[in-house]
LOBAGU-878603 format. One record per residue (C-alpha): x, y, z. Coordinates in pm, whole numbers, plus 50000, padded with zeros to 5 digits. Example, Ala and Ser with C-alpha at 12.3 -4.5 7.8 and 13.67 -1.06 7.14 Angstrom:
BEGIN
SITE      X      Y      Z
SITE  51230  49550  50780
SITE  51367  49894  50714
This chain:
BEGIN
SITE      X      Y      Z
SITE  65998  77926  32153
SITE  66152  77672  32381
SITE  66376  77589  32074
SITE  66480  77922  31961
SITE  66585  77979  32356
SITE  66823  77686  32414
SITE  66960  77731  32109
SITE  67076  78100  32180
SITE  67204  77990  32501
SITE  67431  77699  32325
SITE  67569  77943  32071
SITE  67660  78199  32319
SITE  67801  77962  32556
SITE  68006  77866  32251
SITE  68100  78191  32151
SITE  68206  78262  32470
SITE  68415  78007  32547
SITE  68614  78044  32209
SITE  68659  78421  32383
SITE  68763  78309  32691
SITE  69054  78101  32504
SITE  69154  78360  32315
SITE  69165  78587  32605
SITE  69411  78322  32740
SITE  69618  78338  32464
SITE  69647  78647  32409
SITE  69684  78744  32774
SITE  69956  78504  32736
SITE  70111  78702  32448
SITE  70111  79000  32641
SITE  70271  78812  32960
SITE  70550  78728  32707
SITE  70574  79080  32544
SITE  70644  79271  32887
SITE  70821  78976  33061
SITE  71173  79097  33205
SITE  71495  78868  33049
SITE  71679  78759  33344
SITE  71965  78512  33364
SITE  71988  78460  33815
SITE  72337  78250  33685
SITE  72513  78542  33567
SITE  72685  78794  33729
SITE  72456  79086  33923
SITE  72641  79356  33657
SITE  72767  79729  33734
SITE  72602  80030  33858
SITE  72540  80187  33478
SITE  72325  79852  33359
SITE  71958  79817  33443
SITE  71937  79542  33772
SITE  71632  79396  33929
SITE  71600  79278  34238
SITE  71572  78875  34215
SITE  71182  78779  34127
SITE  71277  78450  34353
SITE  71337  78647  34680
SITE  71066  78879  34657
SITE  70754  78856  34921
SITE  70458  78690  34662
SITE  70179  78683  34994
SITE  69850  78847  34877
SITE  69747  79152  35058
SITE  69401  79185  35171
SITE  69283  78923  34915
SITE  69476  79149  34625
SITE  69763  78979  34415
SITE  69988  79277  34342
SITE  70304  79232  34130
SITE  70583  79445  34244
SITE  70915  79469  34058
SITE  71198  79665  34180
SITE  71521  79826  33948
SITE  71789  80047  33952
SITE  71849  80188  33638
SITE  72184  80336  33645
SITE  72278  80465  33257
SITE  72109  80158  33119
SITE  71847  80300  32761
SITE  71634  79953  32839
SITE  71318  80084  32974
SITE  71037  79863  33121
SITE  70719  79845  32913
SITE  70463  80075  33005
SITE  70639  80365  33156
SITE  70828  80656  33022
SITE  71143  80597  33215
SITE  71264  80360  33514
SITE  71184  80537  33855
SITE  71478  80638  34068
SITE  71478  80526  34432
SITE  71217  80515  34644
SITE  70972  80600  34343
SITE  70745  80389  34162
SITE  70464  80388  33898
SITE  70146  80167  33975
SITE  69870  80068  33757
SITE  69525  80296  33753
SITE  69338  80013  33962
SITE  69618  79976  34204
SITE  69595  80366  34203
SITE  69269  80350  34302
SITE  69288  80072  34574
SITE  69579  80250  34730
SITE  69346  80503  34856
SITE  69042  80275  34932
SITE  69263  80000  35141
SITE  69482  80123  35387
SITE  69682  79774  35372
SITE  69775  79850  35006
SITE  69817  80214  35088
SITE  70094  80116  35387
SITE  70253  79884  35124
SITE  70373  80150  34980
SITE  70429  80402  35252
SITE  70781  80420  35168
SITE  70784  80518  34802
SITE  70673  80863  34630
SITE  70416  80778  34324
SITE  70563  80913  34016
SITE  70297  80787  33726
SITE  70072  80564  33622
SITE  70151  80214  33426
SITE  69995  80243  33048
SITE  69785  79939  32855
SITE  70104  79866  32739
SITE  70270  79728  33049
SITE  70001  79540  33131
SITE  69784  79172  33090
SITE  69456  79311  33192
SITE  69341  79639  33240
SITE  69243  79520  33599
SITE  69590  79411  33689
SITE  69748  79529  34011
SITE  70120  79621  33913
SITE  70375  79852  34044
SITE  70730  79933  33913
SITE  70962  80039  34158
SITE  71294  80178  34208
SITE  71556  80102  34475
SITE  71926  80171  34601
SITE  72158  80007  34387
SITE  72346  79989  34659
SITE  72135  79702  34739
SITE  72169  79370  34773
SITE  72028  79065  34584
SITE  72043  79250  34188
SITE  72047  79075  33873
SITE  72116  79218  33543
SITE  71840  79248  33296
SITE  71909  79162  32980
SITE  71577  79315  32799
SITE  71204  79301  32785
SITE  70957  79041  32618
SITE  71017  78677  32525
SITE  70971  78384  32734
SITE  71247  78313  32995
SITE  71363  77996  33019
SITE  71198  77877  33369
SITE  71342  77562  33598
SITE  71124  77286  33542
SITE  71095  77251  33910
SITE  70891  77596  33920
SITE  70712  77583  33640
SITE  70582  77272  33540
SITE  70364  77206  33815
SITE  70209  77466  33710
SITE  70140  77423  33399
SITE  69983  77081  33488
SITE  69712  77219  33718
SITE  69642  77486  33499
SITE  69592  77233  33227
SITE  69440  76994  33462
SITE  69179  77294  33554
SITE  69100  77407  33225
SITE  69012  77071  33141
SITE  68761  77039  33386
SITE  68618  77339  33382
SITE  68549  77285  33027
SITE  68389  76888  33102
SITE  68246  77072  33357
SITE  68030  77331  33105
SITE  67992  77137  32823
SITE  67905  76790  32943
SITE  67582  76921  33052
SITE  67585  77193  32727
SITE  67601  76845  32549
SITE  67268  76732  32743
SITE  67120  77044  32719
SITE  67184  77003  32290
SITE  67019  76661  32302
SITE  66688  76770  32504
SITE  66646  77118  32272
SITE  66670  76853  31969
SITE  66345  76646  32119
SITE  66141  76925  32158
SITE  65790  76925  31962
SITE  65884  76567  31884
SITE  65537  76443  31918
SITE  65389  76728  31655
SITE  65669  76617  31440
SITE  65622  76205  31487
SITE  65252  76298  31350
SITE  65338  76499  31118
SITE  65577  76289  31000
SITE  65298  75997  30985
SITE  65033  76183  30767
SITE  65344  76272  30524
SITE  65470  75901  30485
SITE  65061  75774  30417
SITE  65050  76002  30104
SITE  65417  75917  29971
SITE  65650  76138  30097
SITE  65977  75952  30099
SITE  66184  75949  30469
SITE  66463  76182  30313
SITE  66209  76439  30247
SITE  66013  76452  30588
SITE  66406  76484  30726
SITE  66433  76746  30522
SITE  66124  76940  30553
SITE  66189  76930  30956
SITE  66600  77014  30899
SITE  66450  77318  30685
SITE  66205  77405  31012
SITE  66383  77383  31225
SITE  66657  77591  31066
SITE  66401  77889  31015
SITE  66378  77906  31450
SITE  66725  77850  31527
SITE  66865  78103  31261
SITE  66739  78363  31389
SITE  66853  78268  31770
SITE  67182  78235  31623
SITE  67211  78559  31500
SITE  67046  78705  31778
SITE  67325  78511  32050
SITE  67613  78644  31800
SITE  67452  79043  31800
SITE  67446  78959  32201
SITE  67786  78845  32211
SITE  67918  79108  31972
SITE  67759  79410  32180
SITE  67872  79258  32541
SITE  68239  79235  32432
SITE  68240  79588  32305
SITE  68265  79737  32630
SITE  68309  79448  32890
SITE  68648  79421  33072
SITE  68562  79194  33337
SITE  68374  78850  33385
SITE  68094  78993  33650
SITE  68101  78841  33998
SITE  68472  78731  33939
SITE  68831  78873  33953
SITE  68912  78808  33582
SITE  68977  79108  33376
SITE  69067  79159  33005
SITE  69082  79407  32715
SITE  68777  79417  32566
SITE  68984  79359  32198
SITE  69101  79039  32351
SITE  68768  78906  32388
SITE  68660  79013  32022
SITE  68592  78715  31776
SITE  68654  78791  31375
SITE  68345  78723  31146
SITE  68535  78406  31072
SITE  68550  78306  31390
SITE  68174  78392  31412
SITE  68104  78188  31101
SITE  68348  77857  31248
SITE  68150  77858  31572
SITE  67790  77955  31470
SITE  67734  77733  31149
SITE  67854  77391  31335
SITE  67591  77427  31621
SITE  67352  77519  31388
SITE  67372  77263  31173
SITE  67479  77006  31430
SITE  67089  77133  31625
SITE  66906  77129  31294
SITE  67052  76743  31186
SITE  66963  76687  31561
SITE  66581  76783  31499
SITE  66540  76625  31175
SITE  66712  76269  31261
SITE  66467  76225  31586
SITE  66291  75927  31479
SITE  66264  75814  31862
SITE  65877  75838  31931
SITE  65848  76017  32244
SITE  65480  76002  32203
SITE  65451  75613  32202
SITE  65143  75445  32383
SITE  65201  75385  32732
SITE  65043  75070  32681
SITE  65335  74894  32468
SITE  65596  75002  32742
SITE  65755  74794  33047
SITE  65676  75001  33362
SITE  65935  74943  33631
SITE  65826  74764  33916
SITE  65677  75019  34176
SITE  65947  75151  34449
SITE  66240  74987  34312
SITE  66573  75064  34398
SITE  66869  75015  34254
SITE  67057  74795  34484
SITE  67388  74911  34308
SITE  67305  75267  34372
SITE  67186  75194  34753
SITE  67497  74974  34823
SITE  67727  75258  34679
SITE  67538  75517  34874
SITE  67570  75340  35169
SITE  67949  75278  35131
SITE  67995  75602  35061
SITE  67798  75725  35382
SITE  68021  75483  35555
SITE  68360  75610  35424
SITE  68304  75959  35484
SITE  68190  75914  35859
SITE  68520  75695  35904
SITE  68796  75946  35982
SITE  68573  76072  36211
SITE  68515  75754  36379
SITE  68845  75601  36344
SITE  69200  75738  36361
SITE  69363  75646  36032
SITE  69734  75605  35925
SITE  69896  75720  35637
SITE  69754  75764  35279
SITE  69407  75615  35395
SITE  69236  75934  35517
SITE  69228  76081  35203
SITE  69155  75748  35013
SITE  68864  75694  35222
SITE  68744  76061  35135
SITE  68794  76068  34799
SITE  68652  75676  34723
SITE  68366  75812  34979
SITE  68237  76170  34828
SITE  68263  75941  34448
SITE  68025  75693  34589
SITE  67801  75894  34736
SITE  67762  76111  34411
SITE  67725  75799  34208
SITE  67486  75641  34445
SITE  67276  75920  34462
SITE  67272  75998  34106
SITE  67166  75617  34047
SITE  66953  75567  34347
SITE  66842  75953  34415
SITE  66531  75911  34148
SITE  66430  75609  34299
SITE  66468  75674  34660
SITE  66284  76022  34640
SITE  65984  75811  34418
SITE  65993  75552  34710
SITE  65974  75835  34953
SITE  65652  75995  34777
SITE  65459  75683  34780
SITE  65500  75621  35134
SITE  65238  75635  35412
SITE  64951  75818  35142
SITE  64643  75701  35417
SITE  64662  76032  35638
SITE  64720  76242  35329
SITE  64453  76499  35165
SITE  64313  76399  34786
SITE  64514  76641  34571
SITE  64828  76545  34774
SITE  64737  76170  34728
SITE  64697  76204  34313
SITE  65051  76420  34289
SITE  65255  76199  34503
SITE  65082  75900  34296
SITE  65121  76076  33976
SITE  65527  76162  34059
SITE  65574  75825  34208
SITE  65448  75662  33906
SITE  65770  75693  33693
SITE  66111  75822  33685
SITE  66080  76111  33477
SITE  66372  76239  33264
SITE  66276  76576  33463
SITE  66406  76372  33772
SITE  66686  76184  33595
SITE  66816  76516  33551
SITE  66790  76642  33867
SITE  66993  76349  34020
SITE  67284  76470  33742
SITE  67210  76784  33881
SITE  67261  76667  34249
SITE  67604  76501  34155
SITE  67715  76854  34065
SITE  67597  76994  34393
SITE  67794  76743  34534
SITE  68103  76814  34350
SITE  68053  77247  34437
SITE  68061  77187  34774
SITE  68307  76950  34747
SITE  68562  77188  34547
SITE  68472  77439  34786
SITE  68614  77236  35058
SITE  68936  77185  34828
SITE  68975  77561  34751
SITE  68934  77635  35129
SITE  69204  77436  35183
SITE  69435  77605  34849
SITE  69302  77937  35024
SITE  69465  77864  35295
SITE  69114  77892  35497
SITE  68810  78085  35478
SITE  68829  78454  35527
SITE  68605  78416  35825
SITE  68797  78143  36013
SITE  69091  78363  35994
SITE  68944  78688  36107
SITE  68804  78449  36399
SITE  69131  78320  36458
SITE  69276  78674  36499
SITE  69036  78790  36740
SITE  69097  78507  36960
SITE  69463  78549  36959
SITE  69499  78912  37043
SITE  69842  78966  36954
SITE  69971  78764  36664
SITE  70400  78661  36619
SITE  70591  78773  36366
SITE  70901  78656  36223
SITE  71034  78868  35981
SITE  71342  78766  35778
SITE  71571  79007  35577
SITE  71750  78811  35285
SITE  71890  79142  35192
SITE  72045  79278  35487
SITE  71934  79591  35407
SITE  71700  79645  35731
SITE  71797  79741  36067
SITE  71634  79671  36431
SITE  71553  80091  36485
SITE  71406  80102  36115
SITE  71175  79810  36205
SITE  71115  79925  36605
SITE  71007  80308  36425
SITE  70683  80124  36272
SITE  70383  80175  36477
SITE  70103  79938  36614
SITE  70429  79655  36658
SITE  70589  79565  36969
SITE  70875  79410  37143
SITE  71093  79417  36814
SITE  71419  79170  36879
SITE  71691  79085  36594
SITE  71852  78770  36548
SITE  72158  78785  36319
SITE  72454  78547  36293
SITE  72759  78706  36344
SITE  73130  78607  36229
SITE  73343  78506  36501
SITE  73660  78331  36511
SITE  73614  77981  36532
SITE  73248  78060  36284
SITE  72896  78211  36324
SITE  72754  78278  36662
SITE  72359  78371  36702
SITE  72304  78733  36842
SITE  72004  78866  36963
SITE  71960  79209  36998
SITE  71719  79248  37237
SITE  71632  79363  37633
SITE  71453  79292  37933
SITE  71120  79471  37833
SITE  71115  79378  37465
SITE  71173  79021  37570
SITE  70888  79055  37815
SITE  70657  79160  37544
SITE  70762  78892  37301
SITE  70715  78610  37559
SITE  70343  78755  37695
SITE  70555  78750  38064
SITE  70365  79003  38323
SITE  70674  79154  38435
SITE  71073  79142  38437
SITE  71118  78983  38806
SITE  71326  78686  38599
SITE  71535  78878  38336
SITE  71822  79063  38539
SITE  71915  79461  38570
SITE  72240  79379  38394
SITE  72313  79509  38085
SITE  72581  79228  37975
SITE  72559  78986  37746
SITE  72414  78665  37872
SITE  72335  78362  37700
SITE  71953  78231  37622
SITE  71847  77883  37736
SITE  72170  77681  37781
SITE  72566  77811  37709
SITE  72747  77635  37454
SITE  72991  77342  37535
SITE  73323  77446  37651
SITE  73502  77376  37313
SITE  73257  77548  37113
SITE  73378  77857  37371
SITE  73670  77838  37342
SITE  73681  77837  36979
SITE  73446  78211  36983
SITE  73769  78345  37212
SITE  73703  78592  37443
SITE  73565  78880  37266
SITE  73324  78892  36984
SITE  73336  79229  36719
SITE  72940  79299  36671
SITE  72862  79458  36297
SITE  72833  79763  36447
SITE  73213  79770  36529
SITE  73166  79753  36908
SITE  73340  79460  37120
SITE  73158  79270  37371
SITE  73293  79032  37631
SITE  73169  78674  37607
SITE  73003  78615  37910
SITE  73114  78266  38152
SITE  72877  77925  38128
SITE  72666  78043  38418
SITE  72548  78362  38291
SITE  72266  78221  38123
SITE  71888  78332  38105
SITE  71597  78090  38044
SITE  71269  78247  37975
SITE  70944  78173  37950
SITE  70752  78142  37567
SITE  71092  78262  37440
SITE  71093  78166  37049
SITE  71306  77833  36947
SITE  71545  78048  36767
SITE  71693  78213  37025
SITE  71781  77890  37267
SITE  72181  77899  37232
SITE  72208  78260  37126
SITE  72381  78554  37306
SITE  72179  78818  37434
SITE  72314  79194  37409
SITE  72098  79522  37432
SITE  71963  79723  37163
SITE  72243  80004  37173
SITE  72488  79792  37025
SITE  72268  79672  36715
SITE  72392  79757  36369
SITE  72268  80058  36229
SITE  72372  80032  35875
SITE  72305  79746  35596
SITE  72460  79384  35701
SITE  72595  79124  35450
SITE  72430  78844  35606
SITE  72101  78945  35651
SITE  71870  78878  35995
SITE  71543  78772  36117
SITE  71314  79054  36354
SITE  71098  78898  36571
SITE  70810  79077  36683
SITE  70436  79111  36772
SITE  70142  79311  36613
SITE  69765  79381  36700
SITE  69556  79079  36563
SITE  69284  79348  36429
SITE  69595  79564  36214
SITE  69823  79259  36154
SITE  69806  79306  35778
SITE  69875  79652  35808
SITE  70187  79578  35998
SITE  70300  79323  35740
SITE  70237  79580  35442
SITE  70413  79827  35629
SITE  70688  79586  35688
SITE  70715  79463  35336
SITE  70747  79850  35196
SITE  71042  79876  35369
SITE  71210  79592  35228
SITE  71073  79412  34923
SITE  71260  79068  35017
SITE  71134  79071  35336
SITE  70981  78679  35422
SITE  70724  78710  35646
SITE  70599  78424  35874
SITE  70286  78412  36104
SITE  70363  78054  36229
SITE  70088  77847  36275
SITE  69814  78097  36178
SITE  69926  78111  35821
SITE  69853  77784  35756
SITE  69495  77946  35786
SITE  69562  78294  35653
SITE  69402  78340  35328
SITE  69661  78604  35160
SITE  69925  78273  35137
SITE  69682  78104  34903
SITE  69911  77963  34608
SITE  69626  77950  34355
SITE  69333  78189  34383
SITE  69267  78216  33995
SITE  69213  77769  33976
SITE  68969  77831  34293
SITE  68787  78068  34115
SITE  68769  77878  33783
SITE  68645  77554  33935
SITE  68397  77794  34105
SITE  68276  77979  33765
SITE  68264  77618  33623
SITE  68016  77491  33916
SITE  67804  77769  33872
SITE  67788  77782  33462
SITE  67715  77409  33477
SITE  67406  77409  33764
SITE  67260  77733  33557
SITE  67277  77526  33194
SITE  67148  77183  33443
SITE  66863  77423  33543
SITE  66757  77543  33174
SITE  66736  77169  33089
SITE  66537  77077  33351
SITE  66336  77370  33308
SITE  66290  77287  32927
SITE  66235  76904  33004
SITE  65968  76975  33301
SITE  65773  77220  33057
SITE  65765  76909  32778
SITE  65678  76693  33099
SITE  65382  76910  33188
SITE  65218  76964  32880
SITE  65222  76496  32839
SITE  65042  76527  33195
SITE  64809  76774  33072
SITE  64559  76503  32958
SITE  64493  76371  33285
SITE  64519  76713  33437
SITE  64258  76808  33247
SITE  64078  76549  33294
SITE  64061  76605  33667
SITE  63893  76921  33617
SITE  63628  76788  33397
SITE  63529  76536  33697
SITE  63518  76888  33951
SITE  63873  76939  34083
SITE  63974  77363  34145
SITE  64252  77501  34060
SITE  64419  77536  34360
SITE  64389  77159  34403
SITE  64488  77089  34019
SITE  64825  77322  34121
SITE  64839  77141  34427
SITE  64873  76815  34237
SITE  65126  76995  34011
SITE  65335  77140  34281
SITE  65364  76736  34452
SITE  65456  76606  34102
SITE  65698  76875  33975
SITE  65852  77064  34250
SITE  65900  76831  34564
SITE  66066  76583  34351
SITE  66313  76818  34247
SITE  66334  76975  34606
SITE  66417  76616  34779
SITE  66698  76537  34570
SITE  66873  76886  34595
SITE  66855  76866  34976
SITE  66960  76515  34935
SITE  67272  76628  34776
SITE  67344  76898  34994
SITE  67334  76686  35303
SITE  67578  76462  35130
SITE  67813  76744  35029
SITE  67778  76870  35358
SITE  67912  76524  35522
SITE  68170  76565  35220
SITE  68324  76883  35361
SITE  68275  76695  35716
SITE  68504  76448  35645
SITE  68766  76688  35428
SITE  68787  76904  35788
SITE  68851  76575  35960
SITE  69178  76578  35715
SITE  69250  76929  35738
SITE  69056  77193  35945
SITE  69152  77502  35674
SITE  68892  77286  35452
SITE  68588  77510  35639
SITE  68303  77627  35374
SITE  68118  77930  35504
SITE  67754  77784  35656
SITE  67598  78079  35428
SITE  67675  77878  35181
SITE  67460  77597  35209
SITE  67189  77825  35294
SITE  67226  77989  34980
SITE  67246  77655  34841
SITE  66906  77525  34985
SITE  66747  77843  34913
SITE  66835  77838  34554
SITE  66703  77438  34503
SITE  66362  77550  34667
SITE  66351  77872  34451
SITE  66450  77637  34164
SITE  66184  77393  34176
SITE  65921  77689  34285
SITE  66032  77844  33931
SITE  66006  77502  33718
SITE  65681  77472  33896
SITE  65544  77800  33817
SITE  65683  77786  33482
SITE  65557  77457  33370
SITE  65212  77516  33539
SITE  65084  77703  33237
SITE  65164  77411  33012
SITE  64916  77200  33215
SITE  64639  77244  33031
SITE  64758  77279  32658
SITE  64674  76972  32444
SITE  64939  76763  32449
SITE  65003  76795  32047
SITE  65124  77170  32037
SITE  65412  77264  31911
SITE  65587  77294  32300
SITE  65541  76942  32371
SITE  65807  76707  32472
SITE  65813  76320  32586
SITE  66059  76145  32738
């Protein structure tokens, strides 16, 4: 039975992962097919050709924790027509994708992203790489400014190596270990299913050789049995993984979406991937000629409590390493050496030492202990099982979860609670807005609501060059600088300059009047009409002050930056309201983006490494849970024994539960404390490396629910002889 399980679960991890890379592939194709041919060298073109607005300047944040691709044209008399529409949308109209349809009216960021454009349509399969994707197509002015001529749809463009390459590496770099990540314990887990019933077979194998079979037969006779169990699990994991891509368009518990047709193998593909793992699992079976029933007798025990110094000393340096950027500042490159040579000592030292500490651990201090305690802690203590060999790979992966956790917290940009606590604390949050385009003005941004004390800062051509303007007044400074009231900002309505005048030749060479882009003419004011406020934003030191009724009210050339602030509870809102209005908009929170998780670079790498965590503890689990069942049923001699000379039950489990479970329990706490000092010492480095305290609770819970369920499990193999078919030594 054990047999016919693991080897469904190795076919149907194998099918799967052949799926997943041709999902990536083809997803790839599709990328390619609907990709828009740009050349940002050439000229922008004329009104009749079809324009986009530079990819490059558009705002790529993440709203709310969605990625949503927005592309903006202007179609003029151009025939070239995006894939996946009917025809380009005109200005201010665009056509979304059915999910972003859908989260439009369930998220009122996403709605207020695009507050400023009339849906026309929806995007078909066609213009998309997932059904799941979050796409819009949009139309704009083309009046506008920033457009490049598109040349046509689908075929690679021919990216700087600057942008791209990088990523290509750590998508590479990702894949890779994801995949070491599944199938280095998939590889354990094909080793263990191959020793199963190894004793039966050793016997077997015995009586066949003492009445001539010859040692090619015997390998035969077991290739040919156990071909007749794994066939059938073969079959049954390629039905499984037939039906579940039928219909499935999403990985469950993740982000990642696909077309169902993506995912679908070919019976030759089927055929490629089945008949190597079953063959490769059969040859494994009949080639055991290890005895894993040997007499006890003939072997070396290890010397009672041993530990490996090795392990211990790397443990301990380890420990050390991680506590020291806590303990001691550190210049340069070292913080992050000692980190990283830190969390890879620890998880070697406690996969070499872990067995032997936690054995060391059970046999101390058995005097005050009762009788069926005493016999499991002796019987666990006895040896290092393979049950808790495995559990100490087990702990190293632990280790490495929490440890990637820390990492994506940091490519996150934070942890979505941090941030929210960040927000509450700051009330109202800064924002500085900048327009590449030009195309914004200060009453279009001051009409938004929930935003306050909107100011512009543009540059403005002068005679002797650019002078800073900010377009601003009394009361709108006073809300941008958190002053009470105006008592230090004067009545006058003339131009003053902020923080310090310029020098007297840098005067003279602005003359005496400066033309504003509204057309109006303002005097520049003397060297000692200056104004020095409180909190008032770097920017503006040096920069002439002039009210609002002079701003320009039509698009600008040169662009300019808004300054202004936003409740902490609707700053998203106010962002995606923001961005709707202008789709090169650059939005900047200061310092709290450094923690905001909408400007992570990389969500889809934090979720792989995260999928690749979890896959590998759940296939570490089914071979410990396959290798403590073999375990149990060797013990069941003794066990039995026990209750021939009077012992219960309960005090037979409670043996059971000392020998199987705690074991198990003590090293996955063990490597959860050390992952935990792990993420410690990452904060120490960088404080957006925060992992959510549920997390480790979760963790914890799901190591004692693990070794509850390998107890429970392997509890009924207790008293079966030894010699079934389900037995397995080590």
């Amino acid at each position: 039975m054990l047999l016919a399980v693991g080897m469904a679960a190795i076919v149907l991890l194998g099918l799967t992962s052949v799926s997943a890379l041709q999902v990536a592939v083809r997803q790839d194709d599709r990328a390619t097919d609907i990709a828009v041919m740009v050349d940002p060298a050439q000229a922008a073109g004329d009104a009749d050709d079809l324009r986009i607005v530079d990819p490059r300047t558009t705002n790529a944040r993440r709203w709310d924790g969605y990625g949503i691709r927005r592309e903006y044209y202007t179609a003029g008399s151009s025939q070239l027509v995006a894939p996946g529409v009917p025809a380009m949308p005109g200005p201010d109209e665009f056509y979304a994708s059915p999910d972003l349809v859908d989260l439009m009216s369930s998220d009122p960021t996403v709605g207020a992203l695009f507050s400023s454009e009339r849906l026309v349509g929806e995007i078909s399969p066609a213009g998309l790489v997932q059904p799941h994707e979050l796409r819009a197509i949009l139309g704009v002015d083309a009046e506008r400014n920033l457009l490049i001529k598109v040349d046509g749809f689908g075929g690679k463009p021919a990216p700087s190596v600057a942008e791209r390459d990088p990523q290509t590496v750590l998508n590479l770099s990702v894949t890779a270990y994801v995949f070491a990540l599944v199938w280095i314990p998939a590889a354990f887990f094909v080793v263990i299913i191959s020793r199963l019933a190894a004793s039966r077979r050793e016997q077997r194998a015995a009586a066949l050789h003492l009445i001539g079979y010859p040692r090619w037969r015997i390998h035969l006779l077991h290739f040919v049995e156990a071909a007749s169990i794994c066939l059938p699990s073969t079959i049954f994991a390629g039905v499984l993984h037939w039906v579940s891509t039928r219909g499935a368009t999403t990985l469950p518990g993740t982000t990642f979406g696909f077309f169902s047709s993506d995912a679908q193998l070919s019976l030759t593909t089927y055929m490629v991937v089945c008949a190597p793992l079953l063959l490769l699992v059969c040859y494994a079976v009949s080639s055991d000629r290890r005895t894993l029933g040997l007499d006890r007798r003939t072997r070396v025990k290890p010397r009672k409590n041993a530990v490996p110094r090795l392990g211990s000393a790397a443990l301990a340096a380890g420990f050390m390493l991680l506590a020291l950027p806590s303990a001691a500042s550190l210049d340069g490159a070292l913080t992050p050496l000692a980190l990283w040579v830190g969390i890879v000592l620890s998880a070697v030292g406690i996969a070499v030492a872990g067995p032997a500490l936690v054995m060391a651990a059970l046999a101390a201090r058995l005097e005050h202990t009762t009788a069926p305690r005493l016999v499991g802690r002796r019987m666990a203590s006895d040896r290092v099982t393979t049950a808790l060999r495995l559990a100490s790979v087990l702990s190293v992966i632990i280790v490495l979860l929490l440890g990637s956790q820390s990492f994506a917290s940091v490519l996150n940009g934070g942890s979505a609670q941090d941030w929210s606590q960040r927000l509450e604390a700051q009330g109202k949050v800064p924002v500085v807005a900048t327009d590449l385009s030009g195309a914004l003005t200060l009453e279009e941004v001051s009409s938004l609501r929930r935003m306050t004390g909107a100011t512009e800062l543009s540059s403005v051509k002068a005679d002797g060059g650019f002078v800073s303007v900010v377009f601003s007044s009394c009361e709108r400074l006073r809300v941008l600088t958190g002053r009470r009231d105006n008592s230090d900002c004067p009545a006058t309505h003339g131009p003053m300059w902020l923080g310090e005048a310029p020098a007297a030749d840098r005067r003279h060479e602005i003359g005496d009047e400066l033309t504003l882009p509204s057309g109006d003419r303002v005097r520049v004011p003397a060297p000692t009409a200056t104004l020095d406020l409180p909190g008032m934003p770097d920017a503006f030191a040096g920069a002439l002050l002039v009210s609002t009724d002079v701003a320009p009210q039509a698009r600008q050339t040169d662009g300019a930056t808004f300054f202004l602030l936003a409740p902490a509870t609707e700053v998203t809102s106010v962002l995606a309201a923001l961005s709707s209005l202008e789709p090169t908009l650059q939005l900047d929170l200061g310092a709290l983006d450094r923690h905001n998780p909408d400007t992570q670079e990389y969500p889809d790498q934090v979720e792989w490494l995260t999928i690749g965590a979890v896959v590998s503890l759940l296939l570490g689990f089914l071979s410990l849970l396959v290798v403590s069942l073999g375990e149990a049923q060797e013990r069941s001699p003794r066990m039995r024994a026990l209750r021939v000379l009077g012992a219960s039950r309960s005090q037979l489990f409670t043996m059971h539960f000392w020998c199987v479970a705690v074991p198990l329990v003590l090293v996955g706490f063990a490597a959860i404390v050390v992952g935990w000092l792990a993420a410690q010492a990452m904060r120490n480095i960088d404080d957006r490396a925060d992992i959510d305290p549920q997390l480790y609770g979760l963790l914890a819970l799901a190591v004692g629910l693990g070794g509850l369920v390998v107890c429970l499990v392997s509890w009924r193999s207790v008293t079966r002889p030894s010699q079934r078919a389900g037995s397995f030594g080590a």
